[in-house]
C-alpha positions in Angstrom: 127.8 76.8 95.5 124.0 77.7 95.8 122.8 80.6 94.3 120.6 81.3 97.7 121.8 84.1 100.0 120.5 82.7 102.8 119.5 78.9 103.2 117.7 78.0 106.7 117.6 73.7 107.9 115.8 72.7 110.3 115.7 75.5 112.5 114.6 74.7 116.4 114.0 77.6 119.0 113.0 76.3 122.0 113.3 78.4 125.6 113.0 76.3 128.9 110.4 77.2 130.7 110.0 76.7 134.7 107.2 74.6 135.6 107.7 73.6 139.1 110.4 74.1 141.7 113.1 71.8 139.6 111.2 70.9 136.5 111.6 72.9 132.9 109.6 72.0 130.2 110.7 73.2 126.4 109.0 76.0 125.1 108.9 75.0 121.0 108.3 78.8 119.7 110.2 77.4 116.5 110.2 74.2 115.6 111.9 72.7 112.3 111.4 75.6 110.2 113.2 75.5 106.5 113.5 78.2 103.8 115.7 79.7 101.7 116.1 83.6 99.8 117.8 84.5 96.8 119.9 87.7 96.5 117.5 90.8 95.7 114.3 88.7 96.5 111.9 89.8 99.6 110.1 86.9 101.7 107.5 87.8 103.2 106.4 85.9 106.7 102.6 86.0 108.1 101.2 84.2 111.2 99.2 85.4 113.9 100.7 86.7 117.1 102.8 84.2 119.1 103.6 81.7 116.1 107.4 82.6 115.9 107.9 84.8 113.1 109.9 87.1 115.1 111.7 84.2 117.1 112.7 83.2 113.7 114.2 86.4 112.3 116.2 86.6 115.9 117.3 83.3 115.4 118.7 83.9 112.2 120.8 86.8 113.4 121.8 85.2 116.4 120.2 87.5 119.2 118.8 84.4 120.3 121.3 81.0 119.9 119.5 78.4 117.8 118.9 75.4 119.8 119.0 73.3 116.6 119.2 73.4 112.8 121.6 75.6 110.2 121.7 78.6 108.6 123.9 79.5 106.0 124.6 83.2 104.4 126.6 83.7 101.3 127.5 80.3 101.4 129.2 80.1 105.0 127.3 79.0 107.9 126.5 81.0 110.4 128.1 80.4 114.3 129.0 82.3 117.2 132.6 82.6 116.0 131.7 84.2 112.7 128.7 86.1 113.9 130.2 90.0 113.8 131.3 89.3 110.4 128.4 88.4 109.3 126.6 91.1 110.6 128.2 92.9 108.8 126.8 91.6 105.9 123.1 90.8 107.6 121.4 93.6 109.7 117.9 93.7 111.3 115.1 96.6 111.1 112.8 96.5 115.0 109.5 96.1 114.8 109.1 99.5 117.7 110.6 102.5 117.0 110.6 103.9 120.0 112.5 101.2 121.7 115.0 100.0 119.3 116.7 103.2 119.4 119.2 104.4 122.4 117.7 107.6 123.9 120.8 108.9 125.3 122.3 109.1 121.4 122.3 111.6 118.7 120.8 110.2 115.5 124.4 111.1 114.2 125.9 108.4 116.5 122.7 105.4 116.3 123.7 105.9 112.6 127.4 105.9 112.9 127.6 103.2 115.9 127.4 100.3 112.7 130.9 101.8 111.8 132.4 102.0 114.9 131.9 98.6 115.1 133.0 97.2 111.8 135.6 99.8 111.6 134.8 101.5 108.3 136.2 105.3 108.1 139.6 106.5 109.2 138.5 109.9 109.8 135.7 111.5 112.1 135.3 113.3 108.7 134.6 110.2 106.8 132.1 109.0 109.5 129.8 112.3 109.2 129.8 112.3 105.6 128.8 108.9 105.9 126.0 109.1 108.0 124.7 112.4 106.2 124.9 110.5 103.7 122.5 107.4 104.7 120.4 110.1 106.2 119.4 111.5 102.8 119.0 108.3 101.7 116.0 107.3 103.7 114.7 110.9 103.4 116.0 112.8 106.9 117.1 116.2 106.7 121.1 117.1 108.2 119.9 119.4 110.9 118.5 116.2 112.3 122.3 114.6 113.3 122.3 116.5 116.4 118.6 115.7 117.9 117.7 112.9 119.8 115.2 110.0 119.6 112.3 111.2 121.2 112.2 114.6 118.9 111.1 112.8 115.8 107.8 111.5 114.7 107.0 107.3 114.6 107.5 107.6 110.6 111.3 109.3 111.2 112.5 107.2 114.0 112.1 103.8 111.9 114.0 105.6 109.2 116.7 106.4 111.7 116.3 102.4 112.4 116.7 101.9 108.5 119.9 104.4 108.3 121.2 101.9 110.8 120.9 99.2 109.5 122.4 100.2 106.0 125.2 102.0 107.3 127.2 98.9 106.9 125.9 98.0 103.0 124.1 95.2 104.0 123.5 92.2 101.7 120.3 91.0 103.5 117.6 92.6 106.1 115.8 91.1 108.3 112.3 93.4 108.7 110.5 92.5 111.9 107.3 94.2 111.4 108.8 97.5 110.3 105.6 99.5 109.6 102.9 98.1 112.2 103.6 100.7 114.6 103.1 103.3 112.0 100.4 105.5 110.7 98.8 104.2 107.2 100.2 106.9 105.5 103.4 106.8 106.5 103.3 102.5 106.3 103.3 103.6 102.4 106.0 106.0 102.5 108.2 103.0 104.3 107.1 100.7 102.2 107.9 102.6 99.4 111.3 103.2 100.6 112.4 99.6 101.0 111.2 98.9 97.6 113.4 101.7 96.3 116.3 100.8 98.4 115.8 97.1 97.1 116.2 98.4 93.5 118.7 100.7 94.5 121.2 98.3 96.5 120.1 94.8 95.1 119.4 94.0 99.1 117.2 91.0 99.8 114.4 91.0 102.9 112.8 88.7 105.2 109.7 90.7 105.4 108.0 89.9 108.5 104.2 91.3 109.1 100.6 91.0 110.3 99.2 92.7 106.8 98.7 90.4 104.2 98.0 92.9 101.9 101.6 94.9 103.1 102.9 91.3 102.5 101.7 90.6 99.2 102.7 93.9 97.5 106.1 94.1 98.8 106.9 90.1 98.9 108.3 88.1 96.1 107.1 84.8 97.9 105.3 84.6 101.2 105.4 82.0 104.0 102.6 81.2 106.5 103.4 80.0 110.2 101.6 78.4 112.6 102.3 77.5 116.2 106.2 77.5 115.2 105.4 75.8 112.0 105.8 76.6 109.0 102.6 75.4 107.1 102.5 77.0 103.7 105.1 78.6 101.1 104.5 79.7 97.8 104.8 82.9 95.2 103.1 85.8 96.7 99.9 86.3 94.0 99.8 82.2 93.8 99.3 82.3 97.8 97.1 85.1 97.5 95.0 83.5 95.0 95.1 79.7 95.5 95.7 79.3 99.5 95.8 75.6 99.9 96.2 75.1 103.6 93.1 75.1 106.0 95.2 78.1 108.1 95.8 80.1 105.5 92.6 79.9 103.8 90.9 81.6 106.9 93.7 84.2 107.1 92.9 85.0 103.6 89.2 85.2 104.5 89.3 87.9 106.8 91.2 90.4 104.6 89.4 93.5 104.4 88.1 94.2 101.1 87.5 97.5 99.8 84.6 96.9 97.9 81.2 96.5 99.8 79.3 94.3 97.9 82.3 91.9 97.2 82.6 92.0 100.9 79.1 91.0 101.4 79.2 88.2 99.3 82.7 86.8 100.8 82.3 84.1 102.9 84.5 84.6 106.1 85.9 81.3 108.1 85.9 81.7 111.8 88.6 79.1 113.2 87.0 77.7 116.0 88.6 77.3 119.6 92.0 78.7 120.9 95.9 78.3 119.8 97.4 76.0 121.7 100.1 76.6 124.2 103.7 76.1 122.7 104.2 74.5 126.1 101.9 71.8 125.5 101.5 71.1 121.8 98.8 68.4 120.4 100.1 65.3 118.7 100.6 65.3 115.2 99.5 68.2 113.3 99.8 71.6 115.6 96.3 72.7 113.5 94.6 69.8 113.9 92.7 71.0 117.1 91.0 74.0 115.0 90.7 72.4 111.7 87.7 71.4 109.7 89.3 69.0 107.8 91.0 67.2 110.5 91.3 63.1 110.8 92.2 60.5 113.0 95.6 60.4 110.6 96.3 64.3 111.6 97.0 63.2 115.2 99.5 60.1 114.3 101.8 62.3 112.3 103.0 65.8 111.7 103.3 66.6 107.7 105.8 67.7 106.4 106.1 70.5 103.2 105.4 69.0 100.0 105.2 70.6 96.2 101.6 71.3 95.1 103.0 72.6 91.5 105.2 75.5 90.6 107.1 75.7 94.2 103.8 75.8 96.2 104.6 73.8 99.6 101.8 72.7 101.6 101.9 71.0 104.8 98.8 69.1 105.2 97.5 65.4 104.6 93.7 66.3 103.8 94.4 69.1 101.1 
């Protein structure tokens, strides 16, 4: 049995797309993306907007039905017949607070709905103490059970959204952006908070996020996507330090840096032209059309992930 929690293959998310009065074309917002987490380990996944890191995260759970590939969790792949009961096991934190919560619920009920579900108290008693419970854990005061959504701040909704989602002592989290709607200050507080509830519960996270820096701090490992791609994969200070692949060297490169002088003397790399439509993707390499490096070789074949050294995977033939 492997000692991964959750092991992704091959994963495909394509939506059809109408192009024409009878004609759909494939929309490839994740195509053949592979990786796996250990229990008590955080990923972290980066990308600019639109290159599936969400899609992926939605995939996993099953809010949107793969169109090919497998994942597994705790050793039992995951279909639509066993999808509650893993749930119950896997649970997701929403990237907007203000939508992922029902505004016609109590906080007491968006906590407690997780049990409803799944079943797990006998008594109404049970419940409450339940969900006071997970409310002091992520820092929410009792008095708060009985108010609605829109009376709390950004910073205590997505804690409301994180009482959720461990109401059912989750194994595995799925973060989708958790923090970029959020002030700085509280971003730390949240941040803080996962990392205790990590030590805490021995829960593993997908991490996903714009903010390298975010990334790199909470992340044991971090993957890069492009263009539904997964391009790079390695240890989180390794990435940080060593970036390998053309993408994720210009990510890197525009990284603010506290330090003026060091900032001066960095030198930033400006991809040139636009991302290509996932509706009409270039031959071979999907980074091909901004890269630097690129060669006649880069539009005959797509690379696949190969080990640099020490589990750093690199997709790319000219690095």
């Amino acid at each position: 049995m492997s000692d991964n929690i959750l092991e992704v293959e091959h994963l495909k998310q394509y939506f059809p797309i109408r192009t024409g009065f009878f004609e759909t074309k494939p929309l490839k917002a994740v195509d053949d993306v592979s990786f796996s987490i250990k229990p008590g380990e955080t990923l972290g996944l980066v990308g600019e907007s639109g290159c599936g890191k969400t899609t992926v995260g939605r995939s996993i759970i099953r809010i949107y039905k793969p169109t090919d590939g497998k994942v597994t969790f705790d050793g039992e792949e995951i279909t639509d017949k066993n999808i509650l009961k893993i749930r119950r096991k896997m649970q997701m934190v929403f990237q907007d607070p203000y939508s992922s919560l029902n505004p016609r619920m109590t906080v007491e009920d968006i906590i407690g709905e997780p049990l409803d579900v799944h079943k797990m108290y006998k008594t109404r008693a049970e419940r409450r103490e339940k969900v006071l419970s997970l409310m002091e854990t992520v820092g929410l005061k009792p008095d708060h059970a009985s108010r609605y959504a829109h009376e709390f701040s950004g910073g205590q909704r997505q804690r409301i959204g994180i009482a959720r989602a461990l109401a059912v002592d989750p194994k595995f989290i799925i973060c989708d952006e958790p923090v970029s709607a959020l002030d700085v200050s509280i971003q730390a507080q949240v941040i803080n908070m996962f990392e205790d509830l990590q030590k805490e519960l021995g829960v593993a996270y997908l991490f996903i996020a714009h903010d390298l820096l975010v990334v790199q701090h909470i992340s044991n490992r971090i993957a890069v996507m492009y263009l539904g791609h997964m391009v790079e994969l390695a240890d989180a200070n390794e990435l940080m330090d060593n970036p390998v692949h053309p993408y994720t060297e210009s990510l890197l490169s525009a990284v603010p840096i506290p330090d003026p002088k060091i900032a001066r003397a960095k030198q930033r790399i400006v991809l040139e032209g636009d991302v290509p439509s996932p509706l009409n993707m270039p031959t071979g390499c999907p980074f091909r059309t901004r890269c630097r490096y690129a060669t006649e070789e880069c539009a005959a074949r797509c690379p696949e992930l190969t080990d640099r050294g020490n589990g750093h995977l690199v997709a790319c033939l000219n690095k």
